[in-house]
NUFILUM-237385 format. One record per atom (N, C-alpha, C, O, CB): y negated, z, x negated; residue in one letter. Coordinates in steps of 0.2 Angstrom, whole numbers, plus 5000, padded with zeros to 4 digits. Atoms other than C-alpha are relative to their C-alpha. Glycine has a CB too. Example, Ala and Ser with C-alpha at 12.3 -4.5 7.8 and 13.67 -1.06 7.14 Angstrom:
% residues 2
500650004996a 502250394938a 499450004996a 499550034991a 500050065005a 500649995004s 500550364932s 499550035004s 498950045001s 499849934998s 
% end
This chain:
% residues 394
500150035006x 486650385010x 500750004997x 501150054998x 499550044995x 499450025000x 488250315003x 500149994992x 499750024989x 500149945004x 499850035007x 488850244984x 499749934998x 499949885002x 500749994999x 500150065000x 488150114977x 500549964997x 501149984998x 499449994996x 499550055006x 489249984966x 500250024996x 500850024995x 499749944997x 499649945005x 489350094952x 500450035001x 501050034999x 499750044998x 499549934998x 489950244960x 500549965003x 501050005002x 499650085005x 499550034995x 491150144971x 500549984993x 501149984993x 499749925006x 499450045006x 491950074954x 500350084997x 500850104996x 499549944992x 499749945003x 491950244945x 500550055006x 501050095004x 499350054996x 499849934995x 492550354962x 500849954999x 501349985003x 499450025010x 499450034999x 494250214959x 500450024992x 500950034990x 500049915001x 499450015010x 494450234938x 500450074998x 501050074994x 499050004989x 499549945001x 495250414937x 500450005002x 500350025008x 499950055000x 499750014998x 496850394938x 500750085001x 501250095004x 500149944997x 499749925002x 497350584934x 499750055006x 499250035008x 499650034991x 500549964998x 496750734945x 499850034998x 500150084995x 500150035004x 500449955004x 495550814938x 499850065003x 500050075009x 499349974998x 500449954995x 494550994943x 499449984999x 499149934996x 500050074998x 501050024997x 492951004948x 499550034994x 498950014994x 499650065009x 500350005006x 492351084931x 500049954995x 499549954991x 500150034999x 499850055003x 493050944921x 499649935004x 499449895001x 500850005002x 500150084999x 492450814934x 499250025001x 498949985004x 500449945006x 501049995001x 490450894933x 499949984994x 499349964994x 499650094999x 500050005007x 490750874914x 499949924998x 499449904994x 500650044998x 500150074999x 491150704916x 499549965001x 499149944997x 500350005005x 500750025000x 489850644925x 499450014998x 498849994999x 500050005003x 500949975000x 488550744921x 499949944992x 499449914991x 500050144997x 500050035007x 489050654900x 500049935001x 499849894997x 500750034996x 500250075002x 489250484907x 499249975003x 499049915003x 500549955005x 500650034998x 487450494913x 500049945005x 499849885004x 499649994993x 499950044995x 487850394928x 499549995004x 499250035006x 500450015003x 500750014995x 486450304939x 500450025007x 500950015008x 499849915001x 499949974992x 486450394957x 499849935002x 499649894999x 499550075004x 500250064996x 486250274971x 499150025001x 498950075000x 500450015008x 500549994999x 484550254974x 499549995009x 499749945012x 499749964995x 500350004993x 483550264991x 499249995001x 498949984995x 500150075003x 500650034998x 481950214998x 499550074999x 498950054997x 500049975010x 500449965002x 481050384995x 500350064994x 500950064992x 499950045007x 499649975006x 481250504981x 500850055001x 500950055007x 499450054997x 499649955000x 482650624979x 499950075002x 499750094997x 500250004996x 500349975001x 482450774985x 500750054998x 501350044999x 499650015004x 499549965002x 483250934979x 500650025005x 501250045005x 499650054998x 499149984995x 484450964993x 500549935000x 501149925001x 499750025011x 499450085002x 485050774991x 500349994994x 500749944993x 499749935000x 499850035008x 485450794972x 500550075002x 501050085000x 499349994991x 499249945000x 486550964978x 500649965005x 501149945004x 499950125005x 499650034996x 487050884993x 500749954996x 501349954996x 499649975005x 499650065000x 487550714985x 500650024992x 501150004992x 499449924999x 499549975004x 488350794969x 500550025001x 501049994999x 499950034997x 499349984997x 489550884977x 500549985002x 501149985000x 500050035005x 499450054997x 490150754987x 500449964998x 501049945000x 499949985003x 499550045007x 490450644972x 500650044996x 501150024993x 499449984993x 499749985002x 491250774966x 500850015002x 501450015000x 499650034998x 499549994994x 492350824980x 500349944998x 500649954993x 499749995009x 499750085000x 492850624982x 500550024993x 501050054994x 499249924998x 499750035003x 493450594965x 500550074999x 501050054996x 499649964994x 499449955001x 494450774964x 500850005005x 501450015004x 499750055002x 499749984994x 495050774981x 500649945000x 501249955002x 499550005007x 499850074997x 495750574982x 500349985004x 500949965004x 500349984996x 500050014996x 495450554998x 500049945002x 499649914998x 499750035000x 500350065001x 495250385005x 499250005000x 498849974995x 500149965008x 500749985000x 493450445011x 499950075003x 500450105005x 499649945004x 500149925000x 492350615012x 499249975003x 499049915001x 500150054992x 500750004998x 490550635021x 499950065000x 500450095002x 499849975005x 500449945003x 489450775017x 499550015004x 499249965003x 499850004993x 500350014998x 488250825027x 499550094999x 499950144998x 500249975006x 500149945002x 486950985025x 499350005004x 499049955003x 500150024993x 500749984998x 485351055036x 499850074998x 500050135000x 499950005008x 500449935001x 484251175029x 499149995000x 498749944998x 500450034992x 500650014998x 482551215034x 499849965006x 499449985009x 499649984997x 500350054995x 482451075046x 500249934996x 500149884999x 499150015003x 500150075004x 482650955031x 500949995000x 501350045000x 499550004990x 499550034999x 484350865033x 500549964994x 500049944992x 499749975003x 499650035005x 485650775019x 500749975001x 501250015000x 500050044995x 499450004999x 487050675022x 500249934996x 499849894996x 500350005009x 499850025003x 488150585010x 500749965000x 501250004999x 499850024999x 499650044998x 489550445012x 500450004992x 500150004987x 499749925004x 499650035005x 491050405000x 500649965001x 500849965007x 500350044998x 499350004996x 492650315000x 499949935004x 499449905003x 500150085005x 500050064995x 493050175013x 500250045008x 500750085010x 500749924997x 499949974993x 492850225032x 500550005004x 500750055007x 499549985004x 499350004996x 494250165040x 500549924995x 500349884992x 499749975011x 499650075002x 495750025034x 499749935003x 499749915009x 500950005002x 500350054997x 494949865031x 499450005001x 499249945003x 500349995006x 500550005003x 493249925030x 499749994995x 500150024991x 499850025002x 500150015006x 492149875016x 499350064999x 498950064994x 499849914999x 500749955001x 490850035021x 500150065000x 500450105004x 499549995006x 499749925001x 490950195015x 499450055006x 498850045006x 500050034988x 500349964993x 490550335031x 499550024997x 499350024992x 500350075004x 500849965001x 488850405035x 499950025003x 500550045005x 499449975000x 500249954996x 487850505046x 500349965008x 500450005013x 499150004998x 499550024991x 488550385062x 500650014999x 500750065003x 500049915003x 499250004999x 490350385059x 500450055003x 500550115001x 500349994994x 499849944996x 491250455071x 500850014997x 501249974994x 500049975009x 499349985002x 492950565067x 500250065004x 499850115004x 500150014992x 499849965003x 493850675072x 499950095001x 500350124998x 499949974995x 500049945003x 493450855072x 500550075002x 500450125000x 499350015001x 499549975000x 494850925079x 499850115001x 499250135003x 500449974992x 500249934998x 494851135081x 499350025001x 499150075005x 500350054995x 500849985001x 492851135077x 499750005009x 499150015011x 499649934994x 500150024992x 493051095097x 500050085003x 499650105007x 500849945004x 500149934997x 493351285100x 499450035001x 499250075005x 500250044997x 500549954999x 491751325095x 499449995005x 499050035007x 499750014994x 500450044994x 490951195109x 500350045005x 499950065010x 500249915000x 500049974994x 491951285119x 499950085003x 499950115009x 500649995002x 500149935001x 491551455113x 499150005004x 498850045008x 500150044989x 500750034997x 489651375118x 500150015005x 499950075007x 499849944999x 500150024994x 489951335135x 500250075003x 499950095008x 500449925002x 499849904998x 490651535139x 499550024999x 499350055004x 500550064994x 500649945004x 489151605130x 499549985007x 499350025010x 499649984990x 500250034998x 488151465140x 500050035009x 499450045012x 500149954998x 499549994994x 489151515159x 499650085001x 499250105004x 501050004998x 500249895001x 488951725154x 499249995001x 499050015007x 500250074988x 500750005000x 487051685150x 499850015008x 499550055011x 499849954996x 500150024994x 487051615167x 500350055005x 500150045011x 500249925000x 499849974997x 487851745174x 500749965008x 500849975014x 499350045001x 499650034996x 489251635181x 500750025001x 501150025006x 499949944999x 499449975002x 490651705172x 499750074996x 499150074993x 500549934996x 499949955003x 490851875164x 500650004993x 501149984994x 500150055005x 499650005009x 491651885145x 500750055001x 501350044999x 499450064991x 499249975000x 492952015150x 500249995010x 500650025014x 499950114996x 499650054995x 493251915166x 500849994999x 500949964994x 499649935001x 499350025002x 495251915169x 500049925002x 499749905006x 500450055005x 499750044999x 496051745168x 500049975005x 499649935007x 500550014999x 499650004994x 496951755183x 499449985007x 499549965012x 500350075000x 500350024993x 495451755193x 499649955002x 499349945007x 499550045002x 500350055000x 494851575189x 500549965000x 500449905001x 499649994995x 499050054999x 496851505189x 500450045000x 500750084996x 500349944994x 499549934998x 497751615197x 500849974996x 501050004991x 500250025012x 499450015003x 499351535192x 500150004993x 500749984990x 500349965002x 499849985007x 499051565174x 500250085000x 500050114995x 499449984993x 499849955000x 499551735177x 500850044996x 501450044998x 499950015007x 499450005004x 500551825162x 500550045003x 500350065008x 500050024994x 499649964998x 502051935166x 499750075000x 499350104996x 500549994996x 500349914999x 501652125172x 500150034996x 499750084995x 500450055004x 499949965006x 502352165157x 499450044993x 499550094990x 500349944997x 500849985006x 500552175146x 499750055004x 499650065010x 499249914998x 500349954996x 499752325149x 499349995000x 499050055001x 500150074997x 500550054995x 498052225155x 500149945000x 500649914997x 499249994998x 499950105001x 497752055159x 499649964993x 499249994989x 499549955009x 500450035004x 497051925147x 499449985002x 499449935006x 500449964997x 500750044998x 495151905149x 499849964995x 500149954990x 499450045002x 500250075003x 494151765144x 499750034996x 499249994995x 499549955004x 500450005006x 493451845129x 500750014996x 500749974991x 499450085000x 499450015003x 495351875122x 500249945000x 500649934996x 500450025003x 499950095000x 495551675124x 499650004994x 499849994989x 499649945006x 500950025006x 493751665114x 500350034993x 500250004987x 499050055003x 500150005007x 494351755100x 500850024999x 500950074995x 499450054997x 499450035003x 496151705099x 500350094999x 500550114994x 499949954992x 499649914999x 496851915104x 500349995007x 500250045010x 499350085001x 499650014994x 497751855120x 500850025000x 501150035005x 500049945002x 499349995001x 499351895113x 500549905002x 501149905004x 500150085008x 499850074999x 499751685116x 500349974993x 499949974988x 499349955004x 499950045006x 500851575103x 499549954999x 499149955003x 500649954999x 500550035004x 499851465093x 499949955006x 499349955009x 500349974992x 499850044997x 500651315104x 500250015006x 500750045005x 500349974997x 499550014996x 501251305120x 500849965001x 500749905001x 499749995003x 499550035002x 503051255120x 500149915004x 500049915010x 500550055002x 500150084997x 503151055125x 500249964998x 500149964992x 499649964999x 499750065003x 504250905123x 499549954995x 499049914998x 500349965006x 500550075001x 503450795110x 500049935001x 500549895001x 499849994995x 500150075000x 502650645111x 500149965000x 500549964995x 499849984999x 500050085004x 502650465109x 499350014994x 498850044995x 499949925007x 500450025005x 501750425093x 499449985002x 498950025000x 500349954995x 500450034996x 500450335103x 499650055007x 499150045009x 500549965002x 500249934997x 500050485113x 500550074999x 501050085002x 499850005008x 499449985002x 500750615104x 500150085005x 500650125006x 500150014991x 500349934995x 499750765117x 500249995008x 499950025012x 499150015000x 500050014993x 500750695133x 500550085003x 500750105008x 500349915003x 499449954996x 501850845135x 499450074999x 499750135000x 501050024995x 500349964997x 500550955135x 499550035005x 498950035004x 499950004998x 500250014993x 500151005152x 499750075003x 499850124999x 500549975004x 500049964996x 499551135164x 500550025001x 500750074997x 499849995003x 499650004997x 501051155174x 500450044991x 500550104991x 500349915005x 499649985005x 501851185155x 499650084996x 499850114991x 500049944996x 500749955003x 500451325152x 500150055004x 500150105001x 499249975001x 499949944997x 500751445169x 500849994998x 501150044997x 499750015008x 499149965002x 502851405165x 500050054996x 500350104997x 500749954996x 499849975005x 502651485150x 499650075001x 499850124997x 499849964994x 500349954999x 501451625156x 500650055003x 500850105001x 499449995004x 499649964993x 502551655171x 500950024997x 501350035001x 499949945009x 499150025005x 504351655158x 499950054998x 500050105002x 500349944992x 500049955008x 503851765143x 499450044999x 498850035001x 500149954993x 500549935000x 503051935138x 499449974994x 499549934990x 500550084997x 500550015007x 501451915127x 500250034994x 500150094993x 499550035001x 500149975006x 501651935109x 499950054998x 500250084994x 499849994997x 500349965002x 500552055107x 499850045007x 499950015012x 499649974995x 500449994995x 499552175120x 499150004998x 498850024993x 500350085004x 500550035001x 497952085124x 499350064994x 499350124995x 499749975008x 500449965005x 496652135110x 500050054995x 499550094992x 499750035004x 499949955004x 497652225099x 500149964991x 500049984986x 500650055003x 499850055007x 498152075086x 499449935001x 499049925005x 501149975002x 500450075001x 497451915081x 500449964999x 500749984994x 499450004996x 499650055002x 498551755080x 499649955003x 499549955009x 500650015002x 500550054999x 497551585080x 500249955005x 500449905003x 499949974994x 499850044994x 497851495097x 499749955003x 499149965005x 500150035004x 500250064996x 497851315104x 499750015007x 499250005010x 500449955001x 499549984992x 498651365119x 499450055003x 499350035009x 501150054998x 500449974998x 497251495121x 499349985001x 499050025005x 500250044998x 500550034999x 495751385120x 500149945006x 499649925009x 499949974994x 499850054995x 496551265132x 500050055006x 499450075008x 500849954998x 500049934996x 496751405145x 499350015002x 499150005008x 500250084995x 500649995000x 494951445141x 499749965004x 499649995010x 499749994994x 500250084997x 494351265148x 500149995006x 499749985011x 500349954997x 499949984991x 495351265163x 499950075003x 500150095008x 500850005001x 500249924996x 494651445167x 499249975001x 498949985007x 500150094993x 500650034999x 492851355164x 499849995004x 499450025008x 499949954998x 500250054996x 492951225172x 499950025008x 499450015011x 500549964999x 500049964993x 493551305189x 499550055001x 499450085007x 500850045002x 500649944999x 492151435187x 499349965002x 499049975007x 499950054994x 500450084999x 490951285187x 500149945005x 499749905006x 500049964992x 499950074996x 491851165199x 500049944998x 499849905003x 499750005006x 500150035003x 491751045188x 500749984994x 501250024993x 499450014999x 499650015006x 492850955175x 499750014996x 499150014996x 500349954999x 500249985004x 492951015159x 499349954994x 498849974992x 500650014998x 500350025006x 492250875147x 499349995006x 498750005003x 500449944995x 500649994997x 490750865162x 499750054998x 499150054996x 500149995006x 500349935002x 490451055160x 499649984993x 499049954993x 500850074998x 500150035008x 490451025140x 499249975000x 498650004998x 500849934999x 500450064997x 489250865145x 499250045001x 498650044998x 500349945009x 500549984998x 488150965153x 499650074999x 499050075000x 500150005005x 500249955004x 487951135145x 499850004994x 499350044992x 500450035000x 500150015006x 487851075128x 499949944996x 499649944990x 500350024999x 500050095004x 488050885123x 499449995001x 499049994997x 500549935003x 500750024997x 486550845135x 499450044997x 499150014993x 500050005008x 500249975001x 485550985132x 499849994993x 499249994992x 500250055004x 499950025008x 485750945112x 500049954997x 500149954991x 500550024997x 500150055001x 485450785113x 500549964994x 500349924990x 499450014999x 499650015005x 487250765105x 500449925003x 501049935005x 500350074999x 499650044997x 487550565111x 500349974996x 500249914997x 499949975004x 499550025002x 488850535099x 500550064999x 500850054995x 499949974995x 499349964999x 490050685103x 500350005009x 500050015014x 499750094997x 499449994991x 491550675119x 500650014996x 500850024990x 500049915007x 499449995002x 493150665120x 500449925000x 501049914998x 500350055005x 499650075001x 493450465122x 499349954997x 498949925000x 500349965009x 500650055002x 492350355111x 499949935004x 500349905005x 500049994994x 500250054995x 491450215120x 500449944995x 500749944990x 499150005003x 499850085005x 491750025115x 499549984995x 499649944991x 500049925003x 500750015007x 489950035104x 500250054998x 499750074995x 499150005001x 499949945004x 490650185097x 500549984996x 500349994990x 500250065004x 499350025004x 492350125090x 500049974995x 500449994991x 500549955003x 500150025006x 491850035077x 499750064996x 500050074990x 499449945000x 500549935004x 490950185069x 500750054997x 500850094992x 499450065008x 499449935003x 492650285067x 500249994994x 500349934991x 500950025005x 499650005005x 493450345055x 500650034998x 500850094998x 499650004997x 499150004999x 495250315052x 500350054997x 500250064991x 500349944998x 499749955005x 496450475047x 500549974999x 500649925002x 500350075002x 499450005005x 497950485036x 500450045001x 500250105001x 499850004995x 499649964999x 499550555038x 499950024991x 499650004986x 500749985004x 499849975006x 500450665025x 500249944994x 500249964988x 500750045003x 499750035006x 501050515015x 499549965001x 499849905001x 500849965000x 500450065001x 499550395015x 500049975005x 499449935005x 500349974995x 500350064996x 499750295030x 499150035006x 498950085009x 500949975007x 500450024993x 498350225042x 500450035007x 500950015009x 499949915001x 499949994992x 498450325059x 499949985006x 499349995007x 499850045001x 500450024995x 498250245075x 499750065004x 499850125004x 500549955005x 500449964999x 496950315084x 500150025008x 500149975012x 499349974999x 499749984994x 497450405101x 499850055004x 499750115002x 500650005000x 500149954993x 497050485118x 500050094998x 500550124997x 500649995005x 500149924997x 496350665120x 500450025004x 500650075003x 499650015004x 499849954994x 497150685135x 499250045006x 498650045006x 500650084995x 500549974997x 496350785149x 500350084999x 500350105005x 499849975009x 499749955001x 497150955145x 499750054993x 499550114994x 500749975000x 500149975010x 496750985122x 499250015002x 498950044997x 500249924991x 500950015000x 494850975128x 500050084999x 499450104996x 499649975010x 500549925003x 494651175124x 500150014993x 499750044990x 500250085004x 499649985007x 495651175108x 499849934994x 499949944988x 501050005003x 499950035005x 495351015100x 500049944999x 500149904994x 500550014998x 500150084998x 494950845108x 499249984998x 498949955003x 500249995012x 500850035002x 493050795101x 500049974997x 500249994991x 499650034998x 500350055007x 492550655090x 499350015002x 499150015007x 500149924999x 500649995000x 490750675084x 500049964992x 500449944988x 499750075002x 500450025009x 489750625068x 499750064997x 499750125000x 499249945001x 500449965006x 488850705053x 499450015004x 499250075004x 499849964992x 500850024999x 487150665061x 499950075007x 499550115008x 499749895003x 499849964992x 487850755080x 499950074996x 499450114997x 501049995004x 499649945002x 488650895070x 499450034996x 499350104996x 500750004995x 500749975002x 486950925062x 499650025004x 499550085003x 499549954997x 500449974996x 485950955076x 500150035003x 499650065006x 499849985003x 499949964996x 486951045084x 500150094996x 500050144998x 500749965005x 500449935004x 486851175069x 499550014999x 499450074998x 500150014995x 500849965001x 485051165068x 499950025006x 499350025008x 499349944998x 500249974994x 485151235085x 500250054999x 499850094998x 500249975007x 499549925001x 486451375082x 499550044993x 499450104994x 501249974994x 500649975005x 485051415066x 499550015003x 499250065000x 499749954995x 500749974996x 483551435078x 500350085002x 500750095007x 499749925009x 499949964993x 483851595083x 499550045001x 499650095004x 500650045001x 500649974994x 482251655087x 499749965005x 499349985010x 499450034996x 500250034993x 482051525097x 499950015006x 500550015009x 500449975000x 500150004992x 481451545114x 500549985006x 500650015011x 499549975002x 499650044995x 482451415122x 500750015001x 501050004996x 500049934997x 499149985002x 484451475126x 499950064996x 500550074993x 500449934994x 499849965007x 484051625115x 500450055004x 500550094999x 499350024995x 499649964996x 485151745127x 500949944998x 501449964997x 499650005010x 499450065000x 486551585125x 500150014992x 500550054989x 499749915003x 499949945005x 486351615107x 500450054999x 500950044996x 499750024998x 499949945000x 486551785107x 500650024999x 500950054994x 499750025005x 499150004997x 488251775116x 500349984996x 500750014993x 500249985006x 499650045005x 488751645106x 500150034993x 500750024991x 499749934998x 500049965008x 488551745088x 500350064999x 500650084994x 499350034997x 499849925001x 488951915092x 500850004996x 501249954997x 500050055010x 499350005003x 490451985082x 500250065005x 500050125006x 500250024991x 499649974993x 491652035098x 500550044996x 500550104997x 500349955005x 499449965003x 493152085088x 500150024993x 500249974990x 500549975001x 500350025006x 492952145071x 501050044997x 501450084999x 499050044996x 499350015004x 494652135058x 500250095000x 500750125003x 499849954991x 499949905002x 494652345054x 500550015009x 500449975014x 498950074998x 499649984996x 495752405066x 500749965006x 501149985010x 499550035004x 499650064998x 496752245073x 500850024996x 500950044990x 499549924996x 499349985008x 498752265068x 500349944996x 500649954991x 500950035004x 499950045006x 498852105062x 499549935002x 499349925007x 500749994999x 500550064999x 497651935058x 500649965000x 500949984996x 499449994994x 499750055004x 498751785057x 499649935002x 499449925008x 500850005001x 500150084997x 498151595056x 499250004999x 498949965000x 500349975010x 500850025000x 496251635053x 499650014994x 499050034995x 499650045006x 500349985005x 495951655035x 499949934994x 499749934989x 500550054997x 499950075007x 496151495025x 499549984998x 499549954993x 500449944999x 500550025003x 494651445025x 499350034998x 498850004998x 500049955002x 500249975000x 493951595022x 500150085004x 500150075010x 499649974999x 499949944999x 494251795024x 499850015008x 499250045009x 499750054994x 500549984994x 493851815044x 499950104999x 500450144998x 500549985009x 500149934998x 493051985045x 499750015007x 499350065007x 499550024996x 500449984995x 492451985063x 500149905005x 500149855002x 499150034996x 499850074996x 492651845077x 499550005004x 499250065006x 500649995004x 500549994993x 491351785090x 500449945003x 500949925001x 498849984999x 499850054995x 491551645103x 500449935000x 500549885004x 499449985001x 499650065003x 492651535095x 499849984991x 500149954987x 499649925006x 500150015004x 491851545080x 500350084993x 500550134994x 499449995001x 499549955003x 492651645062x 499450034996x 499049994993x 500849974995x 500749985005x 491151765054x 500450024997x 501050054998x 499350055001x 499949955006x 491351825037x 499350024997x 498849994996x 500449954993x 500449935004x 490351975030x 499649964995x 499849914994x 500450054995x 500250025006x 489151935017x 500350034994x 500550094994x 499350005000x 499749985005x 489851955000x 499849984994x 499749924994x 500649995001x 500349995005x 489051964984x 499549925001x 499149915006x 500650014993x 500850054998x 487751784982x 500149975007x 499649955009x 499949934996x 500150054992x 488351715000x 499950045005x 500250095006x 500849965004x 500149964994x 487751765016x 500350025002x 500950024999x 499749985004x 499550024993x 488551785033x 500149945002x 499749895004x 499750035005x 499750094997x 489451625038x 500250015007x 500750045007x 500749964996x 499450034995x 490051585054x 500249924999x 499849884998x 499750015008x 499750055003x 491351445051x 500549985006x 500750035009x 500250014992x 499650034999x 492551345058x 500449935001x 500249885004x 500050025003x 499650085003x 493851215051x 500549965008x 500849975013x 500750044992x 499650034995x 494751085061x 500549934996x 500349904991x 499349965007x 499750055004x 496150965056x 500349945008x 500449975013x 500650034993x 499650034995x 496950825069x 500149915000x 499649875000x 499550025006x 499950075002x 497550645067x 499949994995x 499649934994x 499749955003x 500250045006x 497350625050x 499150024999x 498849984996x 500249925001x 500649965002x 495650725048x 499950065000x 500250095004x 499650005004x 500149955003x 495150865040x 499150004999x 498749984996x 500549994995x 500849964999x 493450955045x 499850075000x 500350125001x 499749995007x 500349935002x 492251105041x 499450005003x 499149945002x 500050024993x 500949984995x 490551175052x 499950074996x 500550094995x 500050035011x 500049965005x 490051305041x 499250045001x 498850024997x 500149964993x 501049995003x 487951395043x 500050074999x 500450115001x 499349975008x 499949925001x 487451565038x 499250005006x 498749975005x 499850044989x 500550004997x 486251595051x 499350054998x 498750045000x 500350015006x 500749995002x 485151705043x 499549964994x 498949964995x 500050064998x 500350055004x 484651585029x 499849915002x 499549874999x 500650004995x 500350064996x 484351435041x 500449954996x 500149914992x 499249995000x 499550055005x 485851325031x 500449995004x 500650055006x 500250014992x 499350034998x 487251225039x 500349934996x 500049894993x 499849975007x 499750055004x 488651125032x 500549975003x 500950005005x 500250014994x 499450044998x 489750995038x 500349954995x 499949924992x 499949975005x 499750035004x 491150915027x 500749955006x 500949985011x 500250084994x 499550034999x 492550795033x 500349954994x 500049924990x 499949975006x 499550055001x 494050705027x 500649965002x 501149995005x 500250034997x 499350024996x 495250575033x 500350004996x 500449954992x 500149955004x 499350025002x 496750615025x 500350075002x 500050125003x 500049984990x 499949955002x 497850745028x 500450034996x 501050024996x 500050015004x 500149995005x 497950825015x 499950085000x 499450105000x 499549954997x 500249935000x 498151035015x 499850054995x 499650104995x 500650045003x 500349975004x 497651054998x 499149995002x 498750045002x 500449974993x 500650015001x 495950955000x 499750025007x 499150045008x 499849924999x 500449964993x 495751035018x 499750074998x 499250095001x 500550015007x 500249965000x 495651195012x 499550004993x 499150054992x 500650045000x 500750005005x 494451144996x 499550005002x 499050035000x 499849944996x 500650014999x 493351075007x 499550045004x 498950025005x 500149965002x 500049944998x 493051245016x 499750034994x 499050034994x 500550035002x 500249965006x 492851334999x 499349974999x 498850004998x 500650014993x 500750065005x 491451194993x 499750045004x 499350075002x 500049905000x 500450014996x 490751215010x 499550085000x 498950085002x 500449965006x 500249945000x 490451405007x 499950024996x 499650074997x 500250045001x 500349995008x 490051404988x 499449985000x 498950014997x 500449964995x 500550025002x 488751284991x 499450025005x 498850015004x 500249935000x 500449964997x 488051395006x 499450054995x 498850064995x 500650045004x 500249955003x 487951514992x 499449984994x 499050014991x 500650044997x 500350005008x 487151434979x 499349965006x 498749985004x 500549944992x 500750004998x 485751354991x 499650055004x 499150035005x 499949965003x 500449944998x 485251524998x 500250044998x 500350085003x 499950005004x 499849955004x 485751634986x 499850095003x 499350115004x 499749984993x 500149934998x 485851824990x 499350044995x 499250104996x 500850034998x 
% end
């Protein structure tokens, strides 16, 4: 559900940034017509769609989509114009974008593997690509549960000539993945620190994949897209797909051209999907007494590393305090009205995304923006956890 003609005029007339108390106040006093829809309103569409109006005219974003499942009942909400040169502000199709939120697909397809008993969680590296093998130096090797929750002792990035603008991920390679193993000592010794890593999700993927004999985004395809009935999430949108995106924004405002994955970023960061995908695939992560996968679950949720005793966190707080890591995903504790969250944000090409659900309250949220923008990326996190709290209050 999107803006009608009104809200499309008012989400342009403020020319000031307002806050989000100020612009509740606002609207709440101009008594403004909502859009209207074919069935009544229901109460999760009037939190849903408020927010996001609100979001929009704070953030001043080009466009913002809002999306939220709780119970099984669903709400997603459009703002904004979708891409340069469109006259349609996003919805529940529009593909973007979701950048790091790809870890936790890949923290999936681990959980999915272990279940299966194909791969083991503290399985070393080395024995699925031998030539990522780090120096003797670390007193163990890095296993595949140190990838998953970003304790490998690995820089954020692997080091790489960059890009052409046009693909800007071509120097990031394998071959550039065992140099840098086989050069330099690990930062840290595996499992003792936490520092948030690409470079270590990508590792992940190619350790997958060879355990599976398969390519990665097939793995992916087959463990979880298919199975979840998720056919608007990959890594290269089709030609009936393209129309649907929706376009990011650099730092100053421009239109981003839209560009290659690569076959390499697939564990770290290469997915476009939709609001409508990103929904179902949290009302699955919410079932968890479910029968079906519920061992896959299981794996997927558990908190493997938890913050207390760690010598240091860096890179995994901004969009909320991590207390505890599972599979790719960041849990925070519950804390006075908000549950337990597991969350994780993603930004890339000019998008800015949030997956957000408290699994015991049965509530998921997804938020995107194309702009990038590190003030409104980190709002749209906080919103996304405030508004956890207020629809299932402690």
């Amino acid at each position: 559900m999107g803006l009608g003609p009104r809200n499309r005029l008012l989400s342009r007339a403020p020319s000031a940034r307002v806050g989000r108390r100020q612009a509740m106040a606002l609207l709440a006093g101009a008594a403004l017509p909502w859009p209207h829809s074919a069935r009544a309103e229901s109460l999760l569409d009037e939190a849903v769609g408020f927010l996001g109006q609100i979001l929009f005219l704070e953030l001043k974003v080009p466009a913002l989509v809002i999306g939220v499942v709780k119970n099984g009942e669903t709400s997603i909400h459009g703002f904004g114009l979708r891409a340069a040169g469109s006259d349609s502000e996003p919805d529940g199709a529009s593909l973007f974008r979701i950048g790091s939120i790809t870890k936790a697909f890949t923290g999936q397809v681990l959980a999915s593997l272990a279940a299966d008993k194909i791969v083991g969680l503290a399985d070393p590296l080395a024995k699925y690509v031998p030539d990522f093998t780090q120096m003797a130096s670390a007193n163990r090797p890095i296993r595949l549960i140190d990838l998953a929750t970003h304790s490998a002792g690995l820089p954020r990035e692997v080091p790489h000539a960059p890009g052409a603008s046009d693909n800007p991920f071509l120097g990031i390679t394998k071959a550039a993945f065992a140099a840098w193993l086989n050069a330099n000592p690990l930062l840290f010794p595996p499992g003792t620190a936490v520092l948030y890593s690409n470079f270590g999700f990508d590792l992940l993927a190619a350790a997958l994949s060879v355990a599976a004999g398969k390519p990665y985004p097939d793995l992916l395809a087959e463990r979880v897209l298919k199975p979840l009935g998720l056919s608007d999430t990959s890594f290269a949108p089709s030609a009936d797909q393209t129309p649907r995106l929706m376009q990011g924004h650099g730092f100053h405002d421009e239109p981003l051209p839209f560009v290659p994955t690569g076959d390499v970023i697939v564990g770290s960061g290469g997915l476009y999907s939709t609001p409508r995908d990103l929904l179902r695939w949290l009302a699955w992560h919410l079932d968890r007494f479910g029968a079906d996968r519920f061992d896959e679950r299981l794996i997927d949720h558990a908190a493997y590393l938890r913050r207390d005793g760690l010598t240091s966190v860096l890179g995994l707080d901004e969009s909320g305090r991590m207390d505890a890591l599972s599979l790719g995903w960041v849990v925070m504790d519950a804390e006075g009205d908000r549950p337990l969250i597991l969350q994780k944000a993603g930004g890339l090409q000019g998008v800015f995304s949030y997956a957000a659900f408290a699994p015991t309250r049965n509530v998921g949220v997804v938020i995107a923006i194309n702009a990038f923008n590190l003030g409104a990326g980190l709002a749209i996190a906080k919103a996304a956890n405030e508004l956890i709290a207020q629809l299932t209050p402690r």
